[in-house]
C-alpha positions in Angstrom: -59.9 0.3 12.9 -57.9 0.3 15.9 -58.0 -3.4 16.6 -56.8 -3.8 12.7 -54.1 -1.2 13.6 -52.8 -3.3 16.6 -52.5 -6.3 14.9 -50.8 -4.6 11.8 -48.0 -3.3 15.0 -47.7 -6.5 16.6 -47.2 -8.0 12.8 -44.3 -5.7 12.4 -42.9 -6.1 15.5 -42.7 -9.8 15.3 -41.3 -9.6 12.0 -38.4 -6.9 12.8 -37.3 -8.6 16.2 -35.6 -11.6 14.5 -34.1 -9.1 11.9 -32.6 -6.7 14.9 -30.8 -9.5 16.7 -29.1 -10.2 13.7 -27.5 -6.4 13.7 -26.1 -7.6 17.2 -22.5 -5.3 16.9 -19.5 -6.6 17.5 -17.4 -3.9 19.6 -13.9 -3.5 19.6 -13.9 -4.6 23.5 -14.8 -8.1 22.3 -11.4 -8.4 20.2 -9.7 -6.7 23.0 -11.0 -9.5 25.3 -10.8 -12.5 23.0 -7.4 -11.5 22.6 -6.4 -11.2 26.4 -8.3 -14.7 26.7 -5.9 -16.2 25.1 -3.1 -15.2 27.1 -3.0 -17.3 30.4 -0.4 -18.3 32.5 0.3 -21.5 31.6 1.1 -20.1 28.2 -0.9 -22.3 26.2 -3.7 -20.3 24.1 -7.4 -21.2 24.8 -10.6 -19.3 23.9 -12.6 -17.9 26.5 -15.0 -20.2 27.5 -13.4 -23.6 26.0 -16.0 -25.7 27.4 -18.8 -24.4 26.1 -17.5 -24.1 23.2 -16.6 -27.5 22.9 -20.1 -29.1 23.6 -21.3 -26.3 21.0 -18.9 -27.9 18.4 -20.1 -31.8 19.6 -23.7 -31.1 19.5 -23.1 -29.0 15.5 -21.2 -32.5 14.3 -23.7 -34.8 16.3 -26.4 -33.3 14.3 -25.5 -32.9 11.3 -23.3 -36.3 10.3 -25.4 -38.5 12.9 -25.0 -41.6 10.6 -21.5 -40.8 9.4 -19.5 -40.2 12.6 -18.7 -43.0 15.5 -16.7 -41.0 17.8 -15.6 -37.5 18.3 -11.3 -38.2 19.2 -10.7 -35.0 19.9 -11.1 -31.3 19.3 -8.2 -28.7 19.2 -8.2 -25.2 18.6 -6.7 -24.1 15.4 -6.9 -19.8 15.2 -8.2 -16.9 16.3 -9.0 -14.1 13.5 -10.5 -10.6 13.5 -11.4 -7.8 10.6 -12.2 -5.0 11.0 -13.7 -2.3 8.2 -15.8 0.7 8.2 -19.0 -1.0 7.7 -18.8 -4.0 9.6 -16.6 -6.3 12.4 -16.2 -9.9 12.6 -14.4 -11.9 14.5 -14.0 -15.9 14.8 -12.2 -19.2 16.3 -11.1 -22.4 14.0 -11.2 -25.5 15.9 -10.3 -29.3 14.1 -12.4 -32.0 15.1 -11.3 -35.2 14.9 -13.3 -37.9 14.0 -13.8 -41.3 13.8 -16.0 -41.8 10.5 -17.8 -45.2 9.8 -16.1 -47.3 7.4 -13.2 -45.8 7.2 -9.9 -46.3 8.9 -7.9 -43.7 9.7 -8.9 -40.5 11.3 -10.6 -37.8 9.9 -10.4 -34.0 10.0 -13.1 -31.8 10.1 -12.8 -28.4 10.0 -15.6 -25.3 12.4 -15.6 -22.0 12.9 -17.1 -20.5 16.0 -18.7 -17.4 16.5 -18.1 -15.9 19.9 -20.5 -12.7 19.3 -23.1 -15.0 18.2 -22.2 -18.4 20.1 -22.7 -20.0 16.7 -20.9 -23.1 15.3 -20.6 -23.5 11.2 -18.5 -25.1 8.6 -17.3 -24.5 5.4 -16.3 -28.0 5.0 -18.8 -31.2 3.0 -18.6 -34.7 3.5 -17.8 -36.0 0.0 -19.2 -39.6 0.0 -16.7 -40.4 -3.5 -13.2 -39.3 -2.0 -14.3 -40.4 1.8 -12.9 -37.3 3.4 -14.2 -33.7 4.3 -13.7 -31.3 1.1 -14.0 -27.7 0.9 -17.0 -25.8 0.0 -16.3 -25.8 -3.8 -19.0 -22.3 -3.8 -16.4 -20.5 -1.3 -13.5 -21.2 -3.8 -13.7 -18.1 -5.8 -13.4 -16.1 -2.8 -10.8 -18.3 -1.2 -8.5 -17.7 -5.0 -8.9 -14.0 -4.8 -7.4 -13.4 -1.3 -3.9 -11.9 -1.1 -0.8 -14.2 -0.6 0.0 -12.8 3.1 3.5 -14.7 2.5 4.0 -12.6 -0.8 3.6 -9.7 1.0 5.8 -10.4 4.1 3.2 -10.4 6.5 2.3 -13.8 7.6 5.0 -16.4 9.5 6.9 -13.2 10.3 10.2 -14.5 12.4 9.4 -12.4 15.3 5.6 -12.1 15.0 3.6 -9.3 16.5 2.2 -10.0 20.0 -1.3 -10.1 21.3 -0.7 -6.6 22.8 0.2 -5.3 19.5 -3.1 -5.9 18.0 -4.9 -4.5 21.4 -3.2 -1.4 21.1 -4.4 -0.9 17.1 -8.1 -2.0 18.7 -7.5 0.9 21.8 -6.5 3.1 19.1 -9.9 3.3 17.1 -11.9 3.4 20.0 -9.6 6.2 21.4 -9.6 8.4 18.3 -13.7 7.6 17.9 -13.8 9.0 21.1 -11.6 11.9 20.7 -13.0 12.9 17.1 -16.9 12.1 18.5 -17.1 9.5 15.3 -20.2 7.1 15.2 -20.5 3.5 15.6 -18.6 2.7 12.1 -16.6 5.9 11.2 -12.6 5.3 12.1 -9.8 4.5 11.4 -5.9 3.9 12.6 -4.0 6.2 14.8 -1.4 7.0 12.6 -3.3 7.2 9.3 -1.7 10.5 8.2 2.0 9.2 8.3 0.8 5.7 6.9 -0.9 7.4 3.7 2.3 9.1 3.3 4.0 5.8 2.8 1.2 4.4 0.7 1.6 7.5 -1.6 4.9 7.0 -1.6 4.6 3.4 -2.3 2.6 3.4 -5.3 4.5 6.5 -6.9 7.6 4.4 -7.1 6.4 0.9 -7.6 3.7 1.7 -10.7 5.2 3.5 -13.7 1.8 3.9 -15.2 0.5 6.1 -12.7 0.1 9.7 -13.1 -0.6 10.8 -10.0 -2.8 10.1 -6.6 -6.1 11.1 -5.9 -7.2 9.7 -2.8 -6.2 7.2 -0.2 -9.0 5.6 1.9 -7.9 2.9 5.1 -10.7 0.2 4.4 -9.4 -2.8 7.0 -7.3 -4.1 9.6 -7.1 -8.1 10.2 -5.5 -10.1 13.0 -4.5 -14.0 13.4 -3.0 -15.7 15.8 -2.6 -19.4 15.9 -0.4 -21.5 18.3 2.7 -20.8 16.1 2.1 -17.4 14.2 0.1 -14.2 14.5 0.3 -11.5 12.1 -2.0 -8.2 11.4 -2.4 -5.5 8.7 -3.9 -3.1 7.2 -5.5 -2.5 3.7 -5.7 1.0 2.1 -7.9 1.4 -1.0 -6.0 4.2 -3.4 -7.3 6.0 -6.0 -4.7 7.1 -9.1 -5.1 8.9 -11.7 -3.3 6.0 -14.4 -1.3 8.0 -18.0 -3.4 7.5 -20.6 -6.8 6.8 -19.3 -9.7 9.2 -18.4 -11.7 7.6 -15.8 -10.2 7.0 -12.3 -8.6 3.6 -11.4 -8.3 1.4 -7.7 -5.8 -0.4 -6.2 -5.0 -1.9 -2.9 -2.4 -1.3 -1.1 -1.3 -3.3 2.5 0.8 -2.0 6.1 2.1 -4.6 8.0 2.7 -2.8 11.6 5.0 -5.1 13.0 8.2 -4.2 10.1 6.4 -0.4 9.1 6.3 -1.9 5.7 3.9 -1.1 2.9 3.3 -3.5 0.1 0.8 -4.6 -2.4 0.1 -7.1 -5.3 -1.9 -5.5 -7.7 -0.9 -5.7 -11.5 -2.3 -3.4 -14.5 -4.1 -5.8 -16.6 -4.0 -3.7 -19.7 -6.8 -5.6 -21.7 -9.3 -4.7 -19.0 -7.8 -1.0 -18.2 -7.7 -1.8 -14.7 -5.4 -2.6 -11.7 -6.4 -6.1 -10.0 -4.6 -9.4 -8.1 -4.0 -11.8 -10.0 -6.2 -15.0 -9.4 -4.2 -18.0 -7.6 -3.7 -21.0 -9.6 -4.8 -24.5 -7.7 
């Protein structure tokens, strides 16, 4: 009985190890320091760590197109972005390889992300053998069409973009107030969520004619990007509304853009489905 019962433990232990590394979290300190990383003084941005990084990228393309590409030109570091919501934080670099592929003439581009909590390298990008170039994911599409148009809403390629301490002090600030109001690991949210729900509210009261009334307004993210020539960052607040008309409770987003103290959003009323939603980009 108890040999059986040891084996059954080591069984389970084995099996969860794997499973708990994968729950690895990301803390606010590791945007903080990405972020400072990329700030040096000879004023170009680099990730931490550029080297290793690099041979992480050369060994991911090596292996996977090891009969496709002759030579890796070069490899250049595209963006830095972060997101942060209440039940999870990412962050990740872009870097552009490129490649010389066999059989073909010109250079090609090929498109990884790297994972600095992880140390991982990935792509969302196929060789397609019938065009001769790297395509998108065609799976990742959907959820690529249903993003918001940053530009729309005055956030991204801002003239006077938001600097890298601008998004360390919104990082400082949820630790600080998760320290001050003794919140766990993933309960927070910004420092000055009061005044910004009062905008929001104030927002959607004057912007959709349909709604009644507010119920609720809930903060659900804040993103960062920086690239060599812009950097932007904002928040998303999920509102509830009471809409004229209709019984059951309706959603719509609703985004701050810190840097101009704007609030903005793209939903539309689609009245067929009773229900506020973005509409889908075209191609």
């Amino acid at each position: 009985m108890k040999t059986s019962y040891l084996f059954t433990l080591l069984g389970l232990m084995l099996f969860s190890t794997p499973n708990m590394a994968q729950k690895t979290i990301v803390e606010f300190e590791h945007f903080i320091e990405q972020h400072q990383g990329l700030d040096n003084v000879s004023g170009e941005l680099v990730p931490i760590g550029i080297s290793e990084i690099e041979r992480k990228i050369i060994f991911f393309i090596e292996e996977k197109f090891p009969d496709l590409v002759e030579e890796i030109e070069n490899i250049i570091w595209d963006s830095y972005e972060t997101q942060t919501t209440h039940s999870y934080k990412n962050h990740n670099h872009k870097f552009i390889a490129v490649l010389k592929v066999k059989g073909k003439d010109e250079q090609s581009f090929y498109e990884v992300i790297y994972d600095p909590n992880f140390k991982t390298v990935k792509s969302e990008y196929h060789w397609d053998i019938e065009m001769l170039d790297f395509v998108f994911d065609p799976s990742l599409e959907e959820r690529e069409n249903g993003k918001a148009d940053l530009l729309q809403l005055e956030i991204a390629n801002q003239v006077n973009p938001p600097s890298l301490n601008d998004f360390n002090n919104t990082h400082e600030g949820f630790i600080r107030l998760k320290e001050e109001k003794n919140r766990g690991e993933n309960n927070f949210s910004p420092l000055d969520v009061k005044d910004i729900n009062q905008m929001v509210n104030q927002y959607v009261s004057s912007t959709y004619s349909n709604v009644e009334y507010t119920r609720n307004i809930v903060w659900k993210s804040y993103s960062t990007f920086i690239s060599p020539y812009s950097s932007h960052h904002f928040h998303v607040f999920l509102v509830q509304v009471k809409v004229k008309g209709i019984r059951s409770i309706k959603y719509l987003e609703v985004f701050y853009n810190p840097l101009t103290n704007v609030t903005k959003g793209d939903f539309r009323w689609e009245e067929e489905n009773e229900k506020f939603a973005r509409p889908i980009a075209e191609n």
